[in-house]
N, C-alpha and C positions, 0 to 999 in steps of 0.2 A: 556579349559583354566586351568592354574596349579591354586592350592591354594593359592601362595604366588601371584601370577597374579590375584587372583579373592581380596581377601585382597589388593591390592597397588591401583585398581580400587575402590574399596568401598571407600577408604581413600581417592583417591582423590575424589571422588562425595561428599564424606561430609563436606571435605573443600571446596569445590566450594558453596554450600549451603549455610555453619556457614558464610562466605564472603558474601555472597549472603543479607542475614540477620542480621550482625552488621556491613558490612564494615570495621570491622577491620582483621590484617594480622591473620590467624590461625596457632597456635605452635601446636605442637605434641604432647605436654602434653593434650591439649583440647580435638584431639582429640582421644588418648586413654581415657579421662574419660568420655568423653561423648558419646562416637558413637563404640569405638572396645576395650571393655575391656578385648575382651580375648588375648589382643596382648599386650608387655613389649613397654613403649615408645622408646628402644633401637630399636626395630623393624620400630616402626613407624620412626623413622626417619632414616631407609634405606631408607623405603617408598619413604618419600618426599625426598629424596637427588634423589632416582633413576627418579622421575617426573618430579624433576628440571633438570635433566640430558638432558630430552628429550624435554623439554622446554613448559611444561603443569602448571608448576607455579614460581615462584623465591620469592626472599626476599626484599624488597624492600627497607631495610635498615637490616645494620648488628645487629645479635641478635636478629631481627625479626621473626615473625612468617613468614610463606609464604601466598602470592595471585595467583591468575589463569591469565595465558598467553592469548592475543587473540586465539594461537594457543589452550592453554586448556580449553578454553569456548565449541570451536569449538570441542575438544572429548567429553567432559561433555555432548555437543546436543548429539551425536551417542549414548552416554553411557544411556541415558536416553529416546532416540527414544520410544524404547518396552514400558513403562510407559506410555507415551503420546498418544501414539494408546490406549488405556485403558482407560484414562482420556476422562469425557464429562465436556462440562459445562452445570450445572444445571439449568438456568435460560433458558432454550431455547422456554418454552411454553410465559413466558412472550415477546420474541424477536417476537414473531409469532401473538400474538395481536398487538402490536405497526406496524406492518407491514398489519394486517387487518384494522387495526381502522384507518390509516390512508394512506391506497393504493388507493387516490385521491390525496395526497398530500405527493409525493416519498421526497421531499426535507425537508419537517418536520418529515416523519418518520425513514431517516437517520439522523438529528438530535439528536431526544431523542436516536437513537441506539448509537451512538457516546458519549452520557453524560453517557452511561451506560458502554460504554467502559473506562472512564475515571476514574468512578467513581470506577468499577470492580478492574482496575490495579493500579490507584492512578499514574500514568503516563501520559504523552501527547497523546490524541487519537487523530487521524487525521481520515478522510474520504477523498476520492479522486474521485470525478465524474465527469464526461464528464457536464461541465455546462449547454449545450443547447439538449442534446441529447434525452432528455424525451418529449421535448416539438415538437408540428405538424408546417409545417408551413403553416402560412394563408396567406403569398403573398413574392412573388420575385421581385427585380426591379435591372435592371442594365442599369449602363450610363456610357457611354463617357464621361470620363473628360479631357483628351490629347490626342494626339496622340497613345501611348503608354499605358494609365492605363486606368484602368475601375473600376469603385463605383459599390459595391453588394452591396445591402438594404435586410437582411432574417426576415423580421416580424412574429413573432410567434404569436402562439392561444392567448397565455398568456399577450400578450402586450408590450414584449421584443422584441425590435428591437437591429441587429447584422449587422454592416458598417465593411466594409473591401476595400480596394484598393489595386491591383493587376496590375504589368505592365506584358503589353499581346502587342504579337508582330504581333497579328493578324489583325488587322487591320479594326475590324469590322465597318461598320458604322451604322450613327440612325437607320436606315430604316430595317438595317439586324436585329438589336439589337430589336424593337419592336417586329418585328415579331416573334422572337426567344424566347422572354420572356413572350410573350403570349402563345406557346405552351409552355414550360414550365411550366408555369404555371397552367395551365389545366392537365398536366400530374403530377406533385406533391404535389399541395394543398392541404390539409390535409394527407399527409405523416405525419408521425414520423421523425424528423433528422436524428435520426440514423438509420433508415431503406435508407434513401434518399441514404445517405452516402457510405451505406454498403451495397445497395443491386438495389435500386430503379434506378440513377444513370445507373447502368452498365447494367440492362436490358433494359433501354431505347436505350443506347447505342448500341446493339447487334439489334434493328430493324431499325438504320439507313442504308441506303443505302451507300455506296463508293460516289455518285452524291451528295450527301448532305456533306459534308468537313467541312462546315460552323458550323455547328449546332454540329458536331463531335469535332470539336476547343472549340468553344463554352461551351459545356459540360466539358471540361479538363478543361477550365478553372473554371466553377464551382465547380467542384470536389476540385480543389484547394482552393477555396475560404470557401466553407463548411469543408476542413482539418486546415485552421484559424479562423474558432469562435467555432472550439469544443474541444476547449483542456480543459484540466481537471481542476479543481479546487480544491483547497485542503483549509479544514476547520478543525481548530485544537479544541479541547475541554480540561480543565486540570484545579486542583485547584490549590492556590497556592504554597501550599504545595509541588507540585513536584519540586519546587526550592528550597526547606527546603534540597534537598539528599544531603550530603558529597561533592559529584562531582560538587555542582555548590557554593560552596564556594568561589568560585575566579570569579570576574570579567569578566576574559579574558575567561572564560568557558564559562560563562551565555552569552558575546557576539558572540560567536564560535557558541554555540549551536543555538541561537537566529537568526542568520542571516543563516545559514543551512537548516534552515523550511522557511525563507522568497522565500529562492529558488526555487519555483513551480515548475518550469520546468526542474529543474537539479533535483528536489525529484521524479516527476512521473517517467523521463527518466531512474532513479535507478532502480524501481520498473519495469517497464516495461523488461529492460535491464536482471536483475536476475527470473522475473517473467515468461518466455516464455516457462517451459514446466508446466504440470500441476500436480504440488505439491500440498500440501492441504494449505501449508503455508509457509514462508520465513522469512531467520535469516539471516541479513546481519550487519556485524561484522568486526567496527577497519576500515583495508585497503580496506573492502568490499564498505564502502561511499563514497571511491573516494579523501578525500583529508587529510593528514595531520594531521588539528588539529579538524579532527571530531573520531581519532582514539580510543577514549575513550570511545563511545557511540553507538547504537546497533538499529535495526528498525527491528520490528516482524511484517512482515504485511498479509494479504490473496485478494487474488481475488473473486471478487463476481457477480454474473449477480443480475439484478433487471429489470425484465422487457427482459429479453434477454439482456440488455445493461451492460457492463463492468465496474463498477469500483473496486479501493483499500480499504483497510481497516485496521487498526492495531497502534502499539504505537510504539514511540517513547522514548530513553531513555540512561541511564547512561548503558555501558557494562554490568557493574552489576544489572541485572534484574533477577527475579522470572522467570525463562523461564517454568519450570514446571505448574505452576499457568497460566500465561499468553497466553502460545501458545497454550493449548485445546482452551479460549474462545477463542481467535482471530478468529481459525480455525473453531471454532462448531457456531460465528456468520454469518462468510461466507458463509456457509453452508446451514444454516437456511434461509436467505436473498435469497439464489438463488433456493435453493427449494421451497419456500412460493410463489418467485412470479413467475415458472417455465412455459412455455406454455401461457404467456401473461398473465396470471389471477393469482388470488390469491387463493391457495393450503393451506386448513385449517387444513390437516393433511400430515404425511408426509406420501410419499406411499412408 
């Protein structure tokens, strides 16, 4: 890379930052006094005209200083990758007791790890787990209610009962349906869900015979009824403070932003959607959200097993976020989570 290329990169990383940390537009003047004094501001502002050029920042009114494009957030990440590999976050021995102290109880010790995310970023943390998927079950029960549909009853260990109604063209009747759910039942009772789901299920499935059809119907339609009570759940943590930023001075922002997280299933299906090879961690940015008027705002998230089982993790926020600060923890609490509780048990060191 030439000199004056390695200079117009510096300059723009430390406008994306000085933005980053006043929200206000950055002039030239700033940042030769602050960040590259060995350059004339006549220099610096080739700089920015050639960044604007390429559409990594603009003015956002005339005389202004300039701000970062979605398009120049999305170099700033490349430009700053190498850093980030280097970056830990230092609380990780803390995330690693909160996951011992309380690996009886997965859904209180993503909690406190979520208040800790919130509190780290001063952002929306969210968590995203499979609601019922931790939990065994302790009894199946399916009925006839028309010709056409059929009542699943999934009672857990825990006391949580999961109803679903399904139209099935199979035709089953009482007498098949008894019998059916009594092996069933003998064959998954104290499963895990998500073992049932993911595993349990289709080996049962592979020792039917071709002579049993019934019971093969049967199980499909299980399969389906256990893919409608395990979707995810998203739990948000934040003070309120994250509504003091700049960005949510207007009304119509706080209501954009606010009904965007109401959306569970168009949030997970994001994450899933940009989630599917195995990166340590995810920036999705602007037209990455899918709509419009969520262009402004940015979601850092990572994947985590707990238990073998899959959920999300990470903040929610104004484009302009701390991505340096923010994406080691995101990344080093995912991390932590799915090596601590790796191999079914809880791992007190890392190996």
């Amino acid at each position: 890379m030439k000199k004056n290329e390695i200079r117009q990169e510096k300059v723009f990383a430390h406008l994306v930052e000085e933005y980053i940390q006043t929200s206000e537009p950055v002039s030239s003047k700033l940042i030769c006094e602050k960040y590259v004094s060995n350059a004339s501001p006549a220099t610096i502002r080739i700089d920015l005209n050639k960044l604007e050029k390429c559409n990594w920042i603009y003015q956002p009114y005339t005389s202004a200083g300039r701000i970062p494009t979605i398009q120049g957030y999305r170099e700033y990440l490349k430009i700053i990758s190498p850093q980030l590999a280097k970056l830990k976050y230092d609380k990780q021995d803390l995330l690693r007791s909160i996951l011992i102290k309380f690996y009886k109880d997965i859904p209180m010790a993503m909690h406190y790890i979520m208040q800790l995310l919130a509190k780290e970023t001063e952002q929306l943390s969210f968590v995203a787990e499979p609601e019922i998927s931790y939990g065994y079950l302790e009894k199946l029960d399916a009925f006839k209610i028309s010709e056409d549909k059929l009542l699943f009853v999934v009672s857990l260990d825990s006391g949580l009962d999961k109803t679903v109604i399904l139209k099935s063209e199979q035709g089953f009747t009482e007498q098949q349906l008894k019998i059916i759910v009594k092996y069933v039942n003998d064959e998954l009772v104290g499963e895990r869900i998500y073992d049932i789901q993911n595993r349990v299920l289709d080996e049962i499935a592979e020792k039917i015979t071709d002579d049993n059809k019934i019971l093969k119907l049967f199980l499909d339609e299980l399969q389906n009824a256990f893919a409608q009570i395990s979707s995810y759940f998203i739990h948000f943590d934040g003070s309120i403070g994250f509504l003091e930023q700049p960005e949510f001075d207007d009304k119509k922002a706080i209501l954009n932003f606010l009904g965007f997280i109401q959306q569970q299933d168009y949030f997970v299906n994001l994450m899933k959607k940009f989630g599917k090879n195995n990166k340590a961690y995810h920036v999705l940015l602007g037209e990455d959200l899918g709509k419009h008027e969520l262009s402004d705002y940015a979601l850092i998230y990572s994947k985590y097993e707990i238990f073998g089982i899959p959920g999300y993790l990470g903040v929610i926020g104004p484009v302009r976020m701390d991505y340096k600060r923010y994406i080691p923890i995101i990344r080093d609490v995912s991390e932590v989570i799915t090596k601590t509780t790796k191999k079914g048990m809880v791992v007190l060191k890392n190996e």
